[in-house]
C-alpha positions, 0 to 999 in steps of 0.5 A: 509521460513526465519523466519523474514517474518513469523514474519512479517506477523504475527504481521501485522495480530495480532494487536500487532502493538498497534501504526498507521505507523509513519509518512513517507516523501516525501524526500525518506528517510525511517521512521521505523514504531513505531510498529516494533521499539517497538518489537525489531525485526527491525534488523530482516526487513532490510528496503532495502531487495530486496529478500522478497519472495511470502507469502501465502495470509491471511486467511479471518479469520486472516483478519478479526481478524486484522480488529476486533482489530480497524485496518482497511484494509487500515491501514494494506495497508500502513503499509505493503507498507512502509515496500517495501520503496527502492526497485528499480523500474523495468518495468513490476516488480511485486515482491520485488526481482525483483523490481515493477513497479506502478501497480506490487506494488499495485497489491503486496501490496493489494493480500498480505495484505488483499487476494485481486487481482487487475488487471494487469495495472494500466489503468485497476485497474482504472476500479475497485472500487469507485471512490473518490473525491480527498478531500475525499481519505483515507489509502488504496484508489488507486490514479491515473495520466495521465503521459503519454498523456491522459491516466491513466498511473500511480498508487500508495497507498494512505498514508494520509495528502495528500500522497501516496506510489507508485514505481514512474520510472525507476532508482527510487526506491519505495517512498512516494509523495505528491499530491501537488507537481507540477509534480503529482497535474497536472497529478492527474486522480482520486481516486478509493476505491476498493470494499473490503475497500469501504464495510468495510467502509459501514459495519462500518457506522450507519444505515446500515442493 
């Protein structure tokens, strides 16, 4: 396995990235996330690499030691979705090599990540989790829309400040969208916490026994 993914992994699980992702925009430009400038293996992470083979999922140690550091799932969610911004949108697409469709992103990103399976389609990673209020969405909650008539037909990773990372549609590539715009705000279906962010949540509030 090429050692720049290994690197990879390693820092995302580590906590040597001390800094949060830098911002990223809805113009489809990619933005280098502090932490890997700071390490000086950019070179090391073409931010266009189309060939990122299939790691092994994350100990639950290693998780909770990333998550123990102050990084909460979902910071570790979104900084490991901007790391596939470019690769190219194929239908039924579920790896970085032969590109992603919506829910073959997602369902990437999250096993990757934090060890967690989603279903298939993005109509049934509507079933799982909690839903969200739109105002109350965080890093790591999935948003949902209805492109395609009255059912849930799209999916992507929520950012912050109104944004979410997903693998929009044929010719596009994996970017960053805002729910405000005009397109996404009036297809806009919902937020779903799924269950591994929703307990972290619980585990770290007040008064839970």
């Amino acid at each position: 396995m090429p050692i720049q993914y290994l690197i990879r992994v390693a820092l995302l699980l580590s906590g040597l990235f001390v800094l949060a992702p830098a911002p990223v925009h809805a113009t489809g430009a990619t933005a280098e996330p502090v932490w890997i400038s700071a390490t000086g293996i950019a070179a090391l992470i073409p931010a266009t690499d189309t060939h990122v083979p299939l790691l092994p999922i994350p100990a639950q140690a290693d998780q909770d030691k990333a998550v123990q550091r102050g990084f909460s799932p979902g910071q570790l969610l979104t900084a490991l979705a901007n790391q596939f911004r470019d690769i190219r949108y194929k239908r039924g697409g579920r790896k970085p090599s032969t590109g992603f469709d919506c829910s073959g992103f997602v369902r990437y990103v999250f096993q990757l990540g934090v060890g967690v399976e989603l279903p298939n389609t993005s109509a049934m990673q509507y079933k799982t989790g909690e839903e969200v209020a739109r105002d109350q969405l965080r890093s790591g909650d999935l948003v949902f829309f209805r492109t395609r008539g009255n059912r849930v037909s799209h999916v992507g990773i929520y950012i912050e400040d109104g944004r979410f990372i997903h693998a929009p549609s044929s010719g596009k590539r994996v970017s960053v969208s805002s729910l405000s715009e005009p397109y996404w705000s009036r297809r806009f279906a919902g937020g779903r916490r799924p269950a591994e962010l929703a307990s972290h949540d619980q585990a770290l509030s007040p008064g839970q026994s």
